[in-house]
Structures are given as C-alpha cells and as structure tokens.
N, C-alpha and C positions, 0 to 999 in steps of 0.2 A: 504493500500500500504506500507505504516513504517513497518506491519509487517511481507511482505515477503517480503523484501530485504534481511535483516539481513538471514531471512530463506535458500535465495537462495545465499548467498554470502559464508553461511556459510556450505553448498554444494558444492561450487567450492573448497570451502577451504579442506574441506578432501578428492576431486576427487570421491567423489561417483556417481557424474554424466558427462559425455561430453557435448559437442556445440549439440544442438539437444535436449538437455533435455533426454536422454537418457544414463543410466549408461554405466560409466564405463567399461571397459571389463575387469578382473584381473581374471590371471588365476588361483591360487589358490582358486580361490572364484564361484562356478557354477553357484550359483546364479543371478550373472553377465553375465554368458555366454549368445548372443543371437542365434537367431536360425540360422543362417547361421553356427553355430558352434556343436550345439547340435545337429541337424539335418544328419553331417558328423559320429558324436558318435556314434548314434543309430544307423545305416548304419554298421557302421563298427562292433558291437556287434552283433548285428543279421546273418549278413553275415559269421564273423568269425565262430561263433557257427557253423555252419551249416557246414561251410570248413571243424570243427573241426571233426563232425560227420563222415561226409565221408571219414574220416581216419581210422576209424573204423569198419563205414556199407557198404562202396563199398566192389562189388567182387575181386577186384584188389588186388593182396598182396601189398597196401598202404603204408606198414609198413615195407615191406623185407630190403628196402637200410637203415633204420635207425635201426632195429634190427638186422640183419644179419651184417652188413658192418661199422656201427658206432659206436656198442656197442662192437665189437670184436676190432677195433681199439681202444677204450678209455680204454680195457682193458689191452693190449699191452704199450699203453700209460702211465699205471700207473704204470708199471715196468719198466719207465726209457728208454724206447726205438720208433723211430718208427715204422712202419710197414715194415721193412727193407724187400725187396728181395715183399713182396705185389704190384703184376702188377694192382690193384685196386686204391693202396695209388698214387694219382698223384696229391699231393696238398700241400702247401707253407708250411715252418716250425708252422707259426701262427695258421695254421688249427687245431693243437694239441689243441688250449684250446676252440674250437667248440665242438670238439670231448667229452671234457673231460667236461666243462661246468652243463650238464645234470645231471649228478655224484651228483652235489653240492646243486639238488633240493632237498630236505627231502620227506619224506614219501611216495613217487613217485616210480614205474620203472624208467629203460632208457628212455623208448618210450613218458612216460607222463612226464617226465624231460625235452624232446628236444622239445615236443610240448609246454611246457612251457615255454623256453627262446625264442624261435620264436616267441611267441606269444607277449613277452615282445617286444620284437624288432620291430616285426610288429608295435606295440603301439605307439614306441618312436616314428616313422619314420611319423605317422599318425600324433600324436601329434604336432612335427617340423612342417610337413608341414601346420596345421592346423595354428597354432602358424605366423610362417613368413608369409601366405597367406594375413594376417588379417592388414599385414604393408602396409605402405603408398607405392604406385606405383606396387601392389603385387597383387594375384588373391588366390582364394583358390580353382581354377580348378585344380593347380595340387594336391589337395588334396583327390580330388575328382575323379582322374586320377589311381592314389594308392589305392583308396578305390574300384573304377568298376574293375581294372584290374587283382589286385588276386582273386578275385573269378573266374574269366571268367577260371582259372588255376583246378578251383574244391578243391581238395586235394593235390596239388602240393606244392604250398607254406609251410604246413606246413609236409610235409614229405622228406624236400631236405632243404641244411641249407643256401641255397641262400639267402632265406629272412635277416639273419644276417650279411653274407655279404653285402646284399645290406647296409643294415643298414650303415655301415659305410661309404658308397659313399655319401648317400644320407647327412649324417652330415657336411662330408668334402664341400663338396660342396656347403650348407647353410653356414656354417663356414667362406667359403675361401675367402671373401672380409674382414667380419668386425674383423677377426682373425684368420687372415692368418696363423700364424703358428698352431694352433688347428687346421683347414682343412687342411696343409697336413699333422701334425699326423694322424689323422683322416685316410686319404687317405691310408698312408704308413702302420696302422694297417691292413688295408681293404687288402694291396695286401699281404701283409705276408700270408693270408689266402686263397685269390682265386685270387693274380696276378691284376686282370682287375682294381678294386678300385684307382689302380694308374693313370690310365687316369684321374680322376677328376681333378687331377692339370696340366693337359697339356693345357687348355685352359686359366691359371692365365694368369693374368691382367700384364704386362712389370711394372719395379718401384721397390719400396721398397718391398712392398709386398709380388713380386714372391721371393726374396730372404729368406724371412719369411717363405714361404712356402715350398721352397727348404729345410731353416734349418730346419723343424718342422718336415719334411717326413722323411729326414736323420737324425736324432736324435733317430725319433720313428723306423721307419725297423732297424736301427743298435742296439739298443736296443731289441729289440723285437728277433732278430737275436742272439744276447750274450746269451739274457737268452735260447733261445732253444737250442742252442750247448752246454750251461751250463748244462740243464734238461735233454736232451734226445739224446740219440744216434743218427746216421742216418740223421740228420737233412733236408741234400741237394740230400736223393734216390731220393726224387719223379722225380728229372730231368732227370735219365733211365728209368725210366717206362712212360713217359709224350711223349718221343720222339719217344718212339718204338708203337703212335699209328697211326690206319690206319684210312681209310675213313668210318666215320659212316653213318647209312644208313639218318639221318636224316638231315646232312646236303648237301651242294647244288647243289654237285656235286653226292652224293649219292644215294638224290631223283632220280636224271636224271638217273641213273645208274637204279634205281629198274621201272621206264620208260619204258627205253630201253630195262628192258628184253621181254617185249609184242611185241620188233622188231626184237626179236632175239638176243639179248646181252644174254652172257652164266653166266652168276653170280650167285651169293649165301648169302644171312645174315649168317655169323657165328659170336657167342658171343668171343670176344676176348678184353684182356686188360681193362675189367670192361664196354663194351658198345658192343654192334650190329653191323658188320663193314660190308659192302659190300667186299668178296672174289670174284677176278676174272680177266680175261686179263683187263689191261692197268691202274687199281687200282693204284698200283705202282707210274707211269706216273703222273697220275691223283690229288696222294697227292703232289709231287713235286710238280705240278704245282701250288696247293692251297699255298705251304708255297712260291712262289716265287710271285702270288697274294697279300699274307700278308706284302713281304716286299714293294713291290708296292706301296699297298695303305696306308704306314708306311709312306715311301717316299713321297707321295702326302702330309700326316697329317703332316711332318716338311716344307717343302715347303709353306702349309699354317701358320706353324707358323711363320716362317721367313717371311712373307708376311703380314700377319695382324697388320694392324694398327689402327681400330676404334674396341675398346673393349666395349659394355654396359656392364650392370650389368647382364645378362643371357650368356653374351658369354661363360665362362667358362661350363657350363651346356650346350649348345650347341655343345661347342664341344666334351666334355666328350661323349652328345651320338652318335653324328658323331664316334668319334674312337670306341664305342664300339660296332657301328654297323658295321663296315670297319673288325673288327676284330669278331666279331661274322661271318658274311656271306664270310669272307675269310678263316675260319676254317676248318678242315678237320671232328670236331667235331660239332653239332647244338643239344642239351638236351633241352626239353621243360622247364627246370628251366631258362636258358637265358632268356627268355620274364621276368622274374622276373626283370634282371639287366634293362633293358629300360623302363621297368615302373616305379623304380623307381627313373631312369635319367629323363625321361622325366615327369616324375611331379614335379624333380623339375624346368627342363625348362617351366615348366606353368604355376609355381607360379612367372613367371615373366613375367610382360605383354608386354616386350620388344622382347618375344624368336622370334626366326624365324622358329622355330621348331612346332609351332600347328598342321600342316598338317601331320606331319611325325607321330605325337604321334598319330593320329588318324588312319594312316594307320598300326600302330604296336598295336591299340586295334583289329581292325580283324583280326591282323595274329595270336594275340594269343590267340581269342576265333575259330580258323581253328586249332590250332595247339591241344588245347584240344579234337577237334573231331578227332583228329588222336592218341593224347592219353591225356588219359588212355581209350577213348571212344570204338573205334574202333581199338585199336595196335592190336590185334590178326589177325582180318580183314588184316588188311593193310600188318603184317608179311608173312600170308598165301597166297600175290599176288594179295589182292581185288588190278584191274588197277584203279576204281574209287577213292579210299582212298589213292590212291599213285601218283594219279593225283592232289588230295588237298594237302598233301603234295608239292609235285612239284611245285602249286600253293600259298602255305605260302613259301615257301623260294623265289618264284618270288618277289614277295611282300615286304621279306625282302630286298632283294636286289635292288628293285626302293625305297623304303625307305633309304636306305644305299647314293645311288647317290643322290637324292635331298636331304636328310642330309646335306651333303654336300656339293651341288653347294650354297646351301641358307647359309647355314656357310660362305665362302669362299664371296658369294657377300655383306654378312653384315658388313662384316669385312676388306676387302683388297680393297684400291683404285681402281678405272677403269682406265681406260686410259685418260676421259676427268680428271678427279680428278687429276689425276698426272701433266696433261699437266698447267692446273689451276692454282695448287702448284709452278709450275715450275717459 
C-alpha cells in the first residue's frame, strides 16, 4: 500500500489521469483522446473523403460554380479590382479573400486549392465543436449534428464556399460568452463575406459583454472594410446587382409558383442574375411581398429582443438560428448551400444542453437530406416539370417554414416573461 500512494499521488501531480482513474483528455496528445472523441474523427474522415470524390465522379458539373465563376473572379481580383458591372458578383467586400485564398495553396489548381481551405474549415469547425462539446454542462450532439448533416449535402459542401462562411458563425458564436469581443470579430468577419454571420450576435447576453461585442464587430467590419477600399476597386457593386434579383424557383414562394403551373399558372425558369428565377404574371407582386415579409419578421426578431429577459448560455445560438431561418424562408432566394448555414447554427445550439432548439434541428436534418433529392439528385427532373419533384420541393420549404415558426415561439417563451411572471414580479 506505501507503494502506490506515492504512485498514485504522483499521477494527480502531472494530470495524467482524472477522478475515475481514467486519463486525462489533452488535446494535443491523441493518445488521451477517448472514444467519444475519436469515434467523431473517423466519421468525419471517411465521410469527407467520399464528399470529396463526388466532386469529381458525379455526373453533375460539380465543379462549374468554382471553376467557371470563382477562379474568373480571383483573377479579376488580382488586378486590383472587383467584378464591377458582374450580375453574378453579389457578395460583401470580404468575399474577395475567399475568392482569392485558393491562389495561396502551392502545387495545386484553383479547384484543388478551394477544396482544400474548405476542407480546412470544415476541420476547424469539427474540431471547436468537438472541443466545447466535451465541457462541463455541454453535449457533443452538436458535433455530431455537423458531422451527419454535410454529407446528407453529397458534394455540396465542398463545391460552394458556405462551409467557410459558416466557419466563422460557428466560432463567433462558441466565442461570444467567454470572449466577447473575438465573437463578434469573429461575426463581423463572417458578414463582410456572406452578410448573415452577423446574426450571431443578435442574441448576446445585455451587460458588459454585448458592449464587447459590439466593439469587436465594429472594429473588425471597419477594418476589414479600409482594407478592401484600400485593395480593390468597386468594393460596395455587389448592392446593384443583389437588388435587381427576382424570385428563385427554389424558394417558397417559387416552389408554389412551379405548383401552380399543373393549375394552370402560365410561368417559366429562366436563368437570370446568377440563379433560376421563376418569369411570369404576379412575380413582381410576389417578390415585394417576400421583402415586406422580411421586414416583418425583422420587426418581430427586435420586438423579441426588446423583450427578452432570461438569457442561458444557448440563447444567443438560438437565436442566431431563429433569425437565420426568418430570413432564409422570407427570401426571394432558397440555394441548397443555406442548409449548410443551420447546420452549423444548430450544432452549435446542441452543444448546449440548455437549447430549446433540438426539435427544430431535427426537422432541418430532413429538409436537407429532401433538398438533396431535389438537387443535384433529381434538378433536371424537377426543371423539366416532374409535378412529383416539385411537390418535394414545395414540401422542404413547408418544413422550413414550420421550423422557422417554432424556432421561434420556443425562442420567444425561453426567454420573455408571461404574464403570470410579470404579475409575480410586480
């Protein structure tokens, strides 16, 4: 017995093991890893591979939007200019170093360049959530949320630069308690590039903090903003070409539109402004009504923040994906790359065993293993008038849109007094 004390005392003393008799976990050390950890790895390596393949082996031109449309931007890019007078280019000044990024891989193309900082991102975003999962009052469902959800995508993920955008929601967001001003730099980098990443901070916590977070976002977009008007021409086109677009066929109003033509609605898909837009009577009509929608449900999302007063530690990630599903299904635009941005809000809302959000991420995994069977599965099909394929269609955006409403009535009763509470208070 004399001599394993010392043995075991002097175990505690270097942390090679925890309470349990069971090592440590340090991440630099794999060996320490347990299998709740390595089990997620191997998952994500196998699966990615195989994403990576069908970038390659599908029939689909996989490749067109990153070799046609991003490699021709990064080249434009490197003469000091935007894509000035480009009805395609409709993306924040920060998007330039996405663009340009791939450039910087060595001995690579474009194409194996942009597969490779995604794939990096991908990692990070895997990693984080692996990482925070594994903390006290935490789950590593949402890690495990990120790792089912882009494949259900196929080859999407890594042929559209969502995934790098996500990237930076997804940090801002682990970030935005224990260092507030890194999440909303974090954030504010996110939106210079695709805009939406700035929801992550609508949900901060009232206090010191949001102020923190406030300065971190406006420091980095102003920042981030010098140097592009410094670097490159054009910085602020993308806002003509963003405005002047119409109703795509794949969002909500759109589906209903390619519906309606089996009732006799007279319309048409014609490619315009870098997407598929339904042409036809009441289109017009139709988009106002989605952007009067959008400011709506804008209206409702301050309402609730003016309201809320019980914040946990997932609120902020709750509401992050409430807005970005309020504003996804109020769009005039729906891209199968969006399911990318809620999977990886909603993993992080799962890495918190507080969210109110579990039901909703469950119903945004089958909208967007429906939305692969509408593409790249079936898009020809469904273009050509299949009524069944445009009925599943019609049927993922329902879906998004009951996931959008209890988003947020469950947001809204987590957070904001009832009426007994107030009276109580009183």
């Amino acid at each position: 017995m004399t001599e394993t004390q010392p043995r075991s005392a002097a175990g505690a003393s270097t942390g090679s093991s925890s309470s349990g008799g069971r090592p440590a976990l340090v991440w630099w050390r794999p060996d320490t890893w347990p299998m709740r950890v390595l089990a997620p790895l191997g998952y994500w390596a196998s699966t990615r591979l195989i994403m990576i393949m069908m970038v390659f082996q599908t029939h689909e031109d996989s490749t067109g939007e990153v070799n046609r449309l991003y490699q021709s931007w990064a080249h434009i890019l490197q003469g000091g200019s935007y894509p000035i007078g480009d009805t395609t280019w409709q993306y924040p000044p920060g998007a330039a170093g996405v663009m340009l990024a791939p450039l910087a891989i060595p001995g690579v193309n474009y194409v194996l360049g942009f597969i490779v900082v995604t794939l990096l991102a991908d990692l990070v975003v895997m990693a984080a959530l692996l990482r925070y999962g594994t903390r006290p009052e935490r789950s590593l469902a949402g890690a495990w949320v990120w790792l089912l959800m882009l494949p259900l995508m196929l080859f999407i993920p890594y042929a559209r630069y969502d995934v790098i955008v996500t990237f930076f929601a997804v940090l801002a967001l682990l970030w935005l308690q224990g260092r507030p001003w890194l999440g909303g730099g974090m954030a504010a980098l996110g939106a210079m590039i695709k805009v939406w990443p700035a929801f992550a901070v609508f949900g901060a916590p009232r206090g010191r903090s949001l102020w923190q977070v406030v300065v971190g976002f406006v420091a980095a977009a102003g920042s981030l903003v010098a140097i592009a008007a410094l670097l490159f021409k054009g910085s602020f086109g993308f806002l003509d070409e963003q405005g002047n677009r119409g109703v795509e066929y794949e969002s909500l109003p759109g589906s209903a539109l390619l519906v309606a033509h089996h009732f006799g609605y007279q319309g048409r898909i014609e490619y315009r402004f870098g997407s598929l837009e339904v042409v036809g009577p009441y289109v017009d009509e139709i988009g106002k009504a989605m952007l009067v929608a959008s400011v709506v449900g804008f209206c409702w999302l301050l309402l609730w923040r003016l309201r809320a007063r019980t914040f946990s530690a997932a609120t902020p990630a709750d509401a992050a994906l409430a807005v970005v599903l309020v504003f996804i299904t109020t769009s005039r635009v729906i891209s199968p790359q969006y399911l990318i941005w809620v999977a990886g809000i909603g993993a992080v809302c799962l890495s918190f065993k507080s969210t109110t959000q579990r039901p909703i991420v469950g119903i945004l995994v089958l909208a967007t293993a429906m939305t692969s069977v509408e593409f790249p599965l079936f898009f020809q099909s469904l273009i050509n008038g299949s009524a069944g394929f445009q009925a599943l269609l019609l049927a993922r955006n329902v879906l998004l849109l009951v996931a959008t409403v209890w988003s947020c009535v469950r947001l809204w009763r987590s957070t904001v007094p009832g009426r007994r509470h107030r009276h109580a208070a009183a």
